[in-house]
C-alpha positions in Angstrom: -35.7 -50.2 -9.3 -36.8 -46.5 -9.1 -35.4 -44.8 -13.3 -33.6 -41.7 -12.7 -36.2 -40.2 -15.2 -38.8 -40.5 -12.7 -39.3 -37.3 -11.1 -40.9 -39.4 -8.5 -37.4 -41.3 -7.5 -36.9 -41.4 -4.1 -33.2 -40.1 -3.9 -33.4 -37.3 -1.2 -31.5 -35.9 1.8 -33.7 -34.6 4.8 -32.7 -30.8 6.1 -33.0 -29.9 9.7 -36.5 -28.8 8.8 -37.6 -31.5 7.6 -37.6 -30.5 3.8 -36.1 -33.2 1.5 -33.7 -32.1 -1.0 -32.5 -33.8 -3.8 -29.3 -36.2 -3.3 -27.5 -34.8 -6.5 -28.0 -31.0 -8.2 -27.0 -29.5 -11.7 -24.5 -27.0 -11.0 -24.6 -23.9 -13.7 -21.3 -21.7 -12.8 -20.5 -21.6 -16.7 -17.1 -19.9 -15.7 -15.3 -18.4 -18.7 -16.3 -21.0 -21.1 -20.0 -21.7 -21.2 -22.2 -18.9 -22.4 -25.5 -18.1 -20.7 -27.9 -20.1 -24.1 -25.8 -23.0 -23.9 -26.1 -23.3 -20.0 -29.8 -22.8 -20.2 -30.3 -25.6 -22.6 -28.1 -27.8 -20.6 -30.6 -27.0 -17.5 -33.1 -28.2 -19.5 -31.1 -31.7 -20.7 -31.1 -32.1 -16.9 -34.6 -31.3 -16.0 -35.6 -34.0 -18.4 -32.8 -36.2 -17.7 -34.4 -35.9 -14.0 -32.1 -33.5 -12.3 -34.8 -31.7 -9.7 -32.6 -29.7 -7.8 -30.9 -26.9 -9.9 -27.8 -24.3 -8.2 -27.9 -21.0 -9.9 -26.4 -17.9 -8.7 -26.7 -13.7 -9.3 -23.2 -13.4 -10.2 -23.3 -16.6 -13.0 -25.2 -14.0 -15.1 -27.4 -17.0 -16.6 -30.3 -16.5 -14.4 -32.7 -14.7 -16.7 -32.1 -17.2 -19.5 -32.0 -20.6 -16.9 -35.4 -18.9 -15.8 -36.9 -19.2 -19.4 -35.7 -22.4 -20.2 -37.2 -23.9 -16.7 -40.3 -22.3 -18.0 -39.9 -24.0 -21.2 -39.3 -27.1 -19.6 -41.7 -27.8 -16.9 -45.0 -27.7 -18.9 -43.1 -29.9 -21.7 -43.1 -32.5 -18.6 -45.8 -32.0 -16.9 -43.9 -30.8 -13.5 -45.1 -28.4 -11.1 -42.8 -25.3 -10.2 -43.1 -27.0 -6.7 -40.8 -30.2 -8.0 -38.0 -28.2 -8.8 -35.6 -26.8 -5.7 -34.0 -24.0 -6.6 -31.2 -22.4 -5.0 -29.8 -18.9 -5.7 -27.0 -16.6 -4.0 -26.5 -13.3 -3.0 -23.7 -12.0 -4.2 -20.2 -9.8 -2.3 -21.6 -6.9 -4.3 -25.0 -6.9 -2.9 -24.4 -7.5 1.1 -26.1 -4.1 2.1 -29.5 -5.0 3.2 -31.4 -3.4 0.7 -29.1 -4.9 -1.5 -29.6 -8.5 -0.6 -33.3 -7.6 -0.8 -33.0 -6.6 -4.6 -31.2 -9.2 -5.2 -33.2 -12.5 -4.0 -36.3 -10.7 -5.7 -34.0 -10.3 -8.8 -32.9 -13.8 -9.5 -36.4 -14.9 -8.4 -37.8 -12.5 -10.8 -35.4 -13.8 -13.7 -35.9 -17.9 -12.4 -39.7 -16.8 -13.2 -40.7 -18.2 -9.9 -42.2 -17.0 -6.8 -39.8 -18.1 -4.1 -36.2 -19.4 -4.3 -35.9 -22.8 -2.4 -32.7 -21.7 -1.0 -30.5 -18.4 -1.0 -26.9 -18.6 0.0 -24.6 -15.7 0.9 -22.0 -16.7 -2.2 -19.0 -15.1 0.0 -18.4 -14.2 3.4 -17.4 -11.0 2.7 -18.1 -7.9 0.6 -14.7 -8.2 -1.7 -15.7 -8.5 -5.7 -14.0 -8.2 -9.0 -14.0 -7.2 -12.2 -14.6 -9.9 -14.7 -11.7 -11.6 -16.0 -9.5 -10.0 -13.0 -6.1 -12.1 -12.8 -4.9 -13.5 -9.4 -2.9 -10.4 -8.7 -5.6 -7.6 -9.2 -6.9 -5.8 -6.1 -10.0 -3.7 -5.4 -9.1 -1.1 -3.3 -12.5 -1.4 -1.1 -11.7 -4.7 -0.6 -10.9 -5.8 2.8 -10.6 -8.9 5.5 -14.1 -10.6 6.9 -15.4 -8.3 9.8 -18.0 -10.2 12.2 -20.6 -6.8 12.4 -20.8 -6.9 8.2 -21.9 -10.6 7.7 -24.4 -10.2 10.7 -26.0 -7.5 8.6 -26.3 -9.1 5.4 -27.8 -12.0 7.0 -29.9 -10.2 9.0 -31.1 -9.1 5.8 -31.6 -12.5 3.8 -33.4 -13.1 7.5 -36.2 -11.2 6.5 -36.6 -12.8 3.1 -37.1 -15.8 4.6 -39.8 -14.2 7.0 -41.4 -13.6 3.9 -42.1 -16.5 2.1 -39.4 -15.3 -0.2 -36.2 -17.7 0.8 -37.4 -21.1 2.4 -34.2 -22.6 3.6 -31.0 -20.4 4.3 -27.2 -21.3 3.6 -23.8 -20.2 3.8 -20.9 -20.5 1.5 -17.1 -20.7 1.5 -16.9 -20.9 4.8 -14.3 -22.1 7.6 -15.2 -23.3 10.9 -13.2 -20.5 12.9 -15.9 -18.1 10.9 -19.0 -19.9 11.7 -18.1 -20.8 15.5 -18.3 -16.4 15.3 -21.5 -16.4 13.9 -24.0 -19.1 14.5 -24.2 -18.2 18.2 -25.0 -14.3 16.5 -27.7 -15.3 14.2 -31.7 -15.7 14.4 -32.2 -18.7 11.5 -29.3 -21.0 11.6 -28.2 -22.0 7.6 -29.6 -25.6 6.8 -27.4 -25.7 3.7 -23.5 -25.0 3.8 -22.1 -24.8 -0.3 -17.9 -25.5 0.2 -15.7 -27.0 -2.1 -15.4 -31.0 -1.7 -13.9 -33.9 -4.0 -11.7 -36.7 -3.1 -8.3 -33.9 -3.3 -9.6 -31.9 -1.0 -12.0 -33.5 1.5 -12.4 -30.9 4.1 -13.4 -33.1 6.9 -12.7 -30.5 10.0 -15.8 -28.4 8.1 -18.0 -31.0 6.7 -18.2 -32.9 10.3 -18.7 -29.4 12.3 -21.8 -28.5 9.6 -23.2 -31.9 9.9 -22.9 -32.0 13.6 -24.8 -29.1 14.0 -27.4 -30.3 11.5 -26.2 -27.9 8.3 -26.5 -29.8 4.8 -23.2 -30.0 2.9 -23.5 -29.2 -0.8 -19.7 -29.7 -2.3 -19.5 -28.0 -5.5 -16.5 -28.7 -8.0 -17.3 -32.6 -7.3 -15.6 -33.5 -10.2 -12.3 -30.9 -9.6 -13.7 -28.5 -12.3 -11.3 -28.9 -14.8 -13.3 -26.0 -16.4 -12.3 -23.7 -13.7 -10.9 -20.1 -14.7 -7.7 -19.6 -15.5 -7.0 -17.4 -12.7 -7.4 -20.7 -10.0 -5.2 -22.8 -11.5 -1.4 -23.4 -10.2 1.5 -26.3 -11.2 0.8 -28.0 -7.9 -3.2 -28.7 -8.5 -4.4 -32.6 -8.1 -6.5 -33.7 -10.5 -9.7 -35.3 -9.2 -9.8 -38.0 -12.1 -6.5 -38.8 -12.6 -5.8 -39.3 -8.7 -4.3 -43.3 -8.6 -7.0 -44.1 -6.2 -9.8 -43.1 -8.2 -8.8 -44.7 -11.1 -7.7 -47.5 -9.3 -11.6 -47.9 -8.0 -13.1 -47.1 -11.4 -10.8 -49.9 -12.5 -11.9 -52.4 -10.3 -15.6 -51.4 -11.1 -15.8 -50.9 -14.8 -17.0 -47.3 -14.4 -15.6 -43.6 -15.5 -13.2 -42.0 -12.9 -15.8 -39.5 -12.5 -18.6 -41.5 -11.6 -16.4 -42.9 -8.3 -15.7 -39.3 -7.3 -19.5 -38.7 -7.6 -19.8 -41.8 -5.6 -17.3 -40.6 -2.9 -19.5 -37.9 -2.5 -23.5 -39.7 -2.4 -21.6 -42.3 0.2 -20.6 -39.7 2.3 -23.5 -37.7 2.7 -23.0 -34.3 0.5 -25.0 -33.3 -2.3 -22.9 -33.1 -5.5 -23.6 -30.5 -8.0 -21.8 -32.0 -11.1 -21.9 -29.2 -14.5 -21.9 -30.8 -18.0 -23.4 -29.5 -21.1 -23.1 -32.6 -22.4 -26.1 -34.8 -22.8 -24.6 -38.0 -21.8 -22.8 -37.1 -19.2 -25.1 -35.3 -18.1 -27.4 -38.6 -17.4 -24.4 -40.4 -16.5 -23.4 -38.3 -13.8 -27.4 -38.7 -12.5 -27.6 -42.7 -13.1 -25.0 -42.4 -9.8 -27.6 -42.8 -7.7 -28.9 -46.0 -8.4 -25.2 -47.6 -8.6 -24.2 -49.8 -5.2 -22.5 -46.9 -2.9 -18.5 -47.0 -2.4 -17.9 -49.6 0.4 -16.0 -49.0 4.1 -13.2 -50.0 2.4 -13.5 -48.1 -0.4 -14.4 -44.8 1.0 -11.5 -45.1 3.4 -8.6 -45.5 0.5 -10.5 -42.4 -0.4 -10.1 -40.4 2.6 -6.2 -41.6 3.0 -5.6 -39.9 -0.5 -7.3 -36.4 0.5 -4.1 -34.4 -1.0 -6.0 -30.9 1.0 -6.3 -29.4 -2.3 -8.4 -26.6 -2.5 -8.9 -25.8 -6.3 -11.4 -22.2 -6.2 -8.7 -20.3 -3.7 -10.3 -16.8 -4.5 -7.1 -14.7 -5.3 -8.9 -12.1 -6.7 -11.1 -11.7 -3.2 -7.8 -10.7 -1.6 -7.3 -6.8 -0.3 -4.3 -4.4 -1.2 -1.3 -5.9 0.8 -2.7 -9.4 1.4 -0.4 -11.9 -1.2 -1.5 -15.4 0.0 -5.1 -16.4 -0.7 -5.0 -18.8 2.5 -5.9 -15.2 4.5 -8.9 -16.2 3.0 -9.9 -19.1 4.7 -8.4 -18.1 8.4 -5.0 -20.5 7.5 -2.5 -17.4 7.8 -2.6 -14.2 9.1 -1.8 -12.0 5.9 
């Protein structure tokens, strides 16, 4: 059997293109609690531990130091900068298209690599925050998603990828009544789409409509982030691990809850971006891939249990006179 350690192992999912991406990523959203050293040294536990694909983003602020630990790390290993698949995002500050420009060569300056593997738009709309906003602040420039906007700002990561800079495009946080607006608008279709997915909140309207049309899920909070901010968390939230089904598996096969929702997700076809900074978890949550998947049965006790839960419900994206977050994701009108 193929070690997880071996940054030859053979666990890959093909894009549309035909580049093969890792099955499993290292996500590095430290949130409120991680700072930017102790995320960078965790990267590097997971380069060694034989993570290859690491998600980093403008807006996590840890791209300078991730960037020197990868550099650290590689030679230490003897990898290649070419073994590693990075993926950045623009973020709702930086949508102008000299904006998005600066920013892809920012966080490939501050990765210390030539080219970024993959750059996301992080939002589908130009609404930010200050940091540590609570659920109820509002920008004032803030405003709904408008069609002419998004066109622009990936017209604009377009022309990264023409050169050389981006290799593979993707979307994030999106809903299928926003893409069925766009893809038929755009010049490079996304081969990646990042959207919140554990076994509380499945999303399989989205996931089926990206994978028919040959777009890569990448579910991030795989495990329910239990380290999420403050701000995104109400009384009614499920929680991934403690769901009966989960444990009820985990049970049945000797393993953590955690490593059957990470399961739930390699079964099903998404690649999992799992965050720990601690070391064995951090190869626990990687030694998934060479467990036997969830079976039929399995996966469909799974799927009964979806409890539509969405956990990162971006309050603090919302406008002046919007109050319910689900404006957000096209599920009510204000």
């Amino acid at each position: 059997m193929t070690k997880v350690n071996d940054p030859a192992h053979s666990h890959s999912r093909t894009l549309r293109s035909g580049t093969r991406i890792p099955a499993i990523g290292f996500g590095t959203f430290g949130s409120d609690h991680i700072g930017h050293d102790d995320m960078a040294a965790a990267v590097a536990t997971a380069i060694r531990a034989g993570y290859r694909l690491i998600d980093c983003a403008a807006v996590y602020g840890n791209e300078r130091e991730i960037g020197a630990a990868i550099a650290r790390t590689l030679p230490e290993l003897g990898l290649a900068r070419g073994e590693l698949y990075l993926m950045s995002k623009v973020w709702n500050d930086a949508h102008a298209p000299a904006a998005v420009q600066r920013s892809v060569r920012q966080s490939i300056t501050d990765l210390g690599c030539k080219y970024l593997d993959a750059c996301f738009i992080h939002w589908p709309f130009r609404n930010y925050h200050a940091p540590f906003a609570r659920p109820d602040d509002r920008n004032p420039d803030s405003h709904p998603f408008i069609l002419e906007e998004f066109l622009e700002t990936w017209a604009a990561l377009e022309t990264m990828h023409d050169a050389g800079l981006v290799r593979q495009l993707g979307m994030s946080n999106m809903t299928v009544a926003k893409l069925e607006r766009i893809l038929p608008r755009i010049r490079i279709r996304p081969e990646l789409i990042e959207m919140e997915l554990h076994p509380a909140f499945q999303q399989p309207g989205l996931f089926e409509y990206a994978r028919e049309r040959g777009i890569q899920p990448v579910g991030y909070a795989p495990l329910g982030s239990p380290s999420r901010p403050e701000r995104d968390t109400t009384p009614e939230d499920v929680n991934v691990l403690e769901m009966p089904v989960i444990r009820a598996i985990a049970a049945e096969r000797g393993v953590h809850p955690a490593t059957v929702a990470l399961l739930w997700a390699i079964t099903r076809g998404q690649i999992p971006i799992p965050l720990s900074t601690n070391p064995a978890h951090i190869q626990a949550n990687l030694a998934v891939l060479d467990m036997e998947p969830l079976s039929a049965a399995e996966m469909h006790r799974i799927a009964a249990a979806d409890a539509n839960c969405r956990l990162i419900k971006g309050q603090v994206f919302l406008w002046p006179g919007a109050s319910d977050w689900r404006v957000l994701w096209d599920q009510t009108d204000s």
